[in-house]
N, C-alpha and C positions, 0 to 999 in steps of 0.2 A: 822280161828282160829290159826292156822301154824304162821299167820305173824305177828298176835300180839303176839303169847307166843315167837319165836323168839325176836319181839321189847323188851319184856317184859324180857327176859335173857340178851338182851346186855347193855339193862337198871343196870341192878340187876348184872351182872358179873361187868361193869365200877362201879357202885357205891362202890360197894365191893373194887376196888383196890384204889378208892377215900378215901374210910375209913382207908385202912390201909399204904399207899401213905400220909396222912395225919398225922396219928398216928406218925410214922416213923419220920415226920418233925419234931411234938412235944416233941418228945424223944431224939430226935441227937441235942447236943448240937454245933455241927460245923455247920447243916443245917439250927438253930436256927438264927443261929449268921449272917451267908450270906444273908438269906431269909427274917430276921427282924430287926437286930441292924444294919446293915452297909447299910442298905438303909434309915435308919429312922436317925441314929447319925452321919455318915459319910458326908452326904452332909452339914449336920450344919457346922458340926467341919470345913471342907476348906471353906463353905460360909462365913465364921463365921470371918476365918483367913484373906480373902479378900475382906472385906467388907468397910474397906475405901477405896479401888477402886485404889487410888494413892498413893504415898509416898511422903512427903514433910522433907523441912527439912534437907535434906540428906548431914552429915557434909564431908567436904573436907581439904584439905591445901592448901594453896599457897604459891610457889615458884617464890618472885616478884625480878628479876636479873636487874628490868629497874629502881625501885624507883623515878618514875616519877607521876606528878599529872593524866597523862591520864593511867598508870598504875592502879594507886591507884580509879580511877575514876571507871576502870573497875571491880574491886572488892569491892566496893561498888557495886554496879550493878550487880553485882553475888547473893551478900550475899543479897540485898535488894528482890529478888525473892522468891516468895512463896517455893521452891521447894530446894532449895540449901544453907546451913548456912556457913561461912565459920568460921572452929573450931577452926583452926592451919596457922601461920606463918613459915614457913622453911626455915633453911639459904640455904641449897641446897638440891639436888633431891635423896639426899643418906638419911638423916632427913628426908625426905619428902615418902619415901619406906619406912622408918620404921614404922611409924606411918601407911600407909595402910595394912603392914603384921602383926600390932597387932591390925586391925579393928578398930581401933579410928577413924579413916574418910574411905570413898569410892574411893576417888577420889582424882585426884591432877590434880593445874592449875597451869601451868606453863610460866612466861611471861619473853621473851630475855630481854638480854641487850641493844638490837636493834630494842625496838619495837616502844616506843617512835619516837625516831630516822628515822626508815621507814617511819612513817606517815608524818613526818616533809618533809621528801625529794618525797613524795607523792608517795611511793614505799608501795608494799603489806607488811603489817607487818601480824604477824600469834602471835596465842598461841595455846598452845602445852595443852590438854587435856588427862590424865590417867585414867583410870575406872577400877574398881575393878567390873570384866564380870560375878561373879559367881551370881551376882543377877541384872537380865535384868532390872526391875526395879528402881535400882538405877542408873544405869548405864543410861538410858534415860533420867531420871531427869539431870544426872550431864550433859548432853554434850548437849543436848536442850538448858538447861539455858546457856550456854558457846555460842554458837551457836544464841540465839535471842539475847543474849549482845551485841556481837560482830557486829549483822546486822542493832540495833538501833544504837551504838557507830558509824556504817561507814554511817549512814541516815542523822545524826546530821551531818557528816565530809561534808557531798556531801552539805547539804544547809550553810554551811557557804562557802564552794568553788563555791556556784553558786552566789552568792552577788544578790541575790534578794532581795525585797522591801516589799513583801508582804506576809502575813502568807499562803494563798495560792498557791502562788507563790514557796513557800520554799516548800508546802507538794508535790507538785507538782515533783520539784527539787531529794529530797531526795527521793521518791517515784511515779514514772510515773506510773506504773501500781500498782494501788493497787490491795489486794484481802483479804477475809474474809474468814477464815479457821471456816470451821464448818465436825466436826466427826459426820458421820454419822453411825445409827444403834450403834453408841455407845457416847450415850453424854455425858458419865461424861470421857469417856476417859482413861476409868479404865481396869485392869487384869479382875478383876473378872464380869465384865457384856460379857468381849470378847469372855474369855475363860470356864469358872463356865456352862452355860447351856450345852456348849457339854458333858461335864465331866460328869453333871448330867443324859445325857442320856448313856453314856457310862455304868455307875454305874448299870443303869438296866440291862446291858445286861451280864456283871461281875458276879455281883452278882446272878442272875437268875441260869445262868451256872456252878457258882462256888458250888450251893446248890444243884440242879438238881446232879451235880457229885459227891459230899459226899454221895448224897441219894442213889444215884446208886452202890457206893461203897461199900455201908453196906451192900446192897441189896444181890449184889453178891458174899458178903462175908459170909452169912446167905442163901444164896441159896433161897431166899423168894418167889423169883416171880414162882418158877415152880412149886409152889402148892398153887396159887391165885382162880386158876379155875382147874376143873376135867380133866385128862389126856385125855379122849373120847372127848373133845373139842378143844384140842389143837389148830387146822389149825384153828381156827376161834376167835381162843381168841387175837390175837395179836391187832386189832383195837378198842379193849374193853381194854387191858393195857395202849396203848398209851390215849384212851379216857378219862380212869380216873386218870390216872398222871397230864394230860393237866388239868383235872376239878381243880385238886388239885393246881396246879400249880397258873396259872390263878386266880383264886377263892384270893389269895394272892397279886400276882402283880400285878392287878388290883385295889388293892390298893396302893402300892408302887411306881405303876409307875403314879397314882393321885397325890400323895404326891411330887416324883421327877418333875414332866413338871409341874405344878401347882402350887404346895403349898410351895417349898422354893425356887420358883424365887418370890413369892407375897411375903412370908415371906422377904426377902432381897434385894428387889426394884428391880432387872433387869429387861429388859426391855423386857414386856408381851404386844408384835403384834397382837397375836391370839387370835380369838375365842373360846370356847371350844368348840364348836362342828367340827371347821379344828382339833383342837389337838387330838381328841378321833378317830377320820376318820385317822390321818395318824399315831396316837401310835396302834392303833389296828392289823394294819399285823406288825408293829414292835414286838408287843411282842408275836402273836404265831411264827413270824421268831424268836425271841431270846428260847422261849420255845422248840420248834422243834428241833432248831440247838444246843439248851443245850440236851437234851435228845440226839440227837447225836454224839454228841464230850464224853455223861456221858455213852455210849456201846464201843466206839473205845480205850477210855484210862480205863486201867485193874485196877491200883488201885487209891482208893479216893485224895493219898495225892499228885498223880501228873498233876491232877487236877489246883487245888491251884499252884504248880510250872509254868505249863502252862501259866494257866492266868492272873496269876500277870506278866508272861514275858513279855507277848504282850498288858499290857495294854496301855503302854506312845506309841509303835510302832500304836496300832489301833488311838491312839489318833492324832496321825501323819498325819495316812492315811485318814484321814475323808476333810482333805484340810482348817480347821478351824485355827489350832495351824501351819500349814505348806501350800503355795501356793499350790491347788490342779492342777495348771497348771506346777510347777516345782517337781511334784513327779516322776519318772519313770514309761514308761509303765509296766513295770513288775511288780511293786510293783504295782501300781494300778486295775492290774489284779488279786493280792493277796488280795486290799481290796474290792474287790466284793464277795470275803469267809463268810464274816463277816456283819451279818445284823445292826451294829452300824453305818457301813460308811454311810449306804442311810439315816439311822433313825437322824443320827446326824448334818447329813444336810437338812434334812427335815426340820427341829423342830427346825434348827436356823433359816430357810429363813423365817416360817412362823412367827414364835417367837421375833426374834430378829429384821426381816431385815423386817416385812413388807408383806411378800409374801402370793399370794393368793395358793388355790390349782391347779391352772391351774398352775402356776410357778413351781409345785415340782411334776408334776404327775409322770416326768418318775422314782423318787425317791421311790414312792408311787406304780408304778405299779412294780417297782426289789423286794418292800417289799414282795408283794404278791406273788411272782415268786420265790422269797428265801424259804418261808414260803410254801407255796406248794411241793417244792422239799426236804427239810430239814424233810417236816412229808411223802413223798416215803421214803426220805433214811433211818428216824427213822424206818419207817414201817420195813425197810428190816435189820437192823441189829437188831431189837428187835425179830422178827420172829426168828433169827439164833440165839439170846439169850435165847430167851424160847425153843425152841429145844433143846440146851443142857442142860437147867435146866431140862424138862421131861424127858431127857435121864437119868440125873442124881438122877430124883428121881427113877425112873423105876429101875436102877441099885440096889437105897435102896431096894425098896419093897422088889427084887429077893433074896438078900443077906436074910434078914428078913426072908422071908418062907425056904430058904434054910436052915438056924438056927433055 
């Protein structure tokens, strides 16, 4: 009977911190906002912003110093591409800055006086390409399209220099080796299918933490937790706190985290590899790792609001380390030994290999077996600084009572 009325107290002590663990969510209007609106509105709003995937269009100027037919030849050919319009004629590169410092074009194409002229004397002629860098995506349109001009312009130059006879002959000529450019794991070739899924698993881990440590905040600003359970139980109540925070917890982003790996990449077309039953097998040790490790970072940091300063610092740096948005072969060792801190790096590459890229579970196990390994050690460490948390909450109610009968 010992060992069910014990079951039946750790039952009945977790529920209890479930109910008021809960409660708590529904009252705090910050843990509201982390825990429901910004997982539910915030992956819309950026999917939402990159959802044509490309930019087209992208106006420029030109700076033509050669006024020649192969000049002029060239700019047609610019402006004839999907990707590039040409908006503005400039008489020179001083006109031609001003207009990109007050955002009327992106870009600027710039052709010598000697360009015509080079090709005549069969010498490399060049154009000179400006980008306006503060938007990576314009910047690629403009200098692509500069760049496949310029390789068809010199394809055409090579099959009239080789005075062949025949149309095969000439493709030949202008083109010995061909090749077929096909993007893989990303076919439209866009921001938002390359970058949007990590982001989206990033979000879970953000936001988990970011809630998790309001809640914590309030907690210990109300002194709550050290009269969840009776004082004669102390040394044993700690894996009944962590158990019903966790229920509370989970019981939530287990929906949220459906919604993010699921429901708006299907919403927004990316590209969906996976199975759901790989996706549910390798988000699961991700979010008791993000749960765990948010209840831990929500005992180490003292008040709610630096919480929030925290994690919004590190979120573009986590986004870094994950080797998605940045070669994970050109990060530093040291800094990659900082993103084994943080359960996003393995979860964020898991979930593109299998999602994006195709990959089975045998491909991502060792990603899959750190989860588990993060996630086991994040609920020792919870275990151990909630233990030293609830201690001096009993001390500090012990302290009320004594005052109380002393009065």
């Amino acid at each position: 009977m010992s060992i069910f009325h014990n079951i039946y107290e750790v039952i009945q002590d977790a529920c209890y911190v479930w109910r008021q663990e809960m409660r708590q969510v529904l009252k705090d209007e910050g843990v509201i906002i982390f825990f429901l609106v910004v997982p539910l509105i915030y992956p819309l709003l950026y999917s939402w912003i990159y959802n044509n995937e490309t930019i087209h269009e992208v106006p420029v100027v030109v700076v033509d110093n050669c006024h020649t037919s192969l000049s002029r030849k060239f700019v047609r050919m610019c402006d004839a591409s999907p990707d590039v319009r040409v908006a503005y004629y400039a008489q020179d590169m001083e006109e031609a800055k001003s207009l990109v410092s007050r955002q009327l074009v992106k870009g600027i194409y710039y052709i010598p006086s000697d360009f015509d002229l080079n090709v005549n004397r069969m010498e490399q002629a060049t154009v000179e390409v400006y980008c306006d860098m503060s938007l990576m995506l314009t910047y690629k349109d403009i200098f692509q399209t500069a760049q496949f001009v310029t390789m068809q312009m010199g394809a055409e130059l090579k099959t009239k220099l080789a005075g062949k006879y025949t149309s095969n002959e000439e493709a030949i000529a202008a083109k010995p080796l061909d090749f077929a450019e096909v993007a893989i794991f990303n076919p439209s070739g866009g921001y938002g299918s390359f970058v949007l899924p990590a982001v989206l698993v990033l979000i879970l881990q953000q936001t988990l933490v970011l809630g998790i440590g309001l809640s914590a905040g309030t907690a210990r600003e109300e002194n709550r937790y050290g009269m969840l359970i009776p004082i004669d139980r102390r040394y044993h109540t700690v894996s009944r706190v962590i158990l019903g925070k966790f229920m509370c917890y989970f019981m939530i982003f287990a929906v949220m985290g459906a919604w993010l790996v699921a429901g708006v990449p299907r919403l927004f077309h990316f590209p969906q590899l996976a199975s759901w039953q790989n996706l549910v097998v390798i988000m699961l040790p991700y979010l008791l790792a993000c749960i765990f490790f948010g209840m831990s970072v929500s005992c180490i940091v003292k008040y709610r609001e630096n919480v929030m300063l925290i994690m919004v610092f590190v979120s573009v740096p986590l986004l870094f380390l994950t080797g998605v948005s940045w070669p994970q072969s050109n990060i530093p060792g040291a800094w990659q030994g900082v993103s084994w801190l943080f359960p996003s790096t393995f979860g964020v590459r898991a979930y593109v290999r299998l999602n994006s890229m195709g990959a089975s579970l045998s491909d991502v196990i060792n990603e899959y077996r750190i989860l588990w390994i993060q996630a086991g050690a994040y609920f020792l460490f919870a275990c151990a600084v909630y233990r030293f948390q609830l201690h001096k909450a009993h001390q500090e109610v012990r302290k009320r009572l004594s005052e109380k009968k002393e009065n």
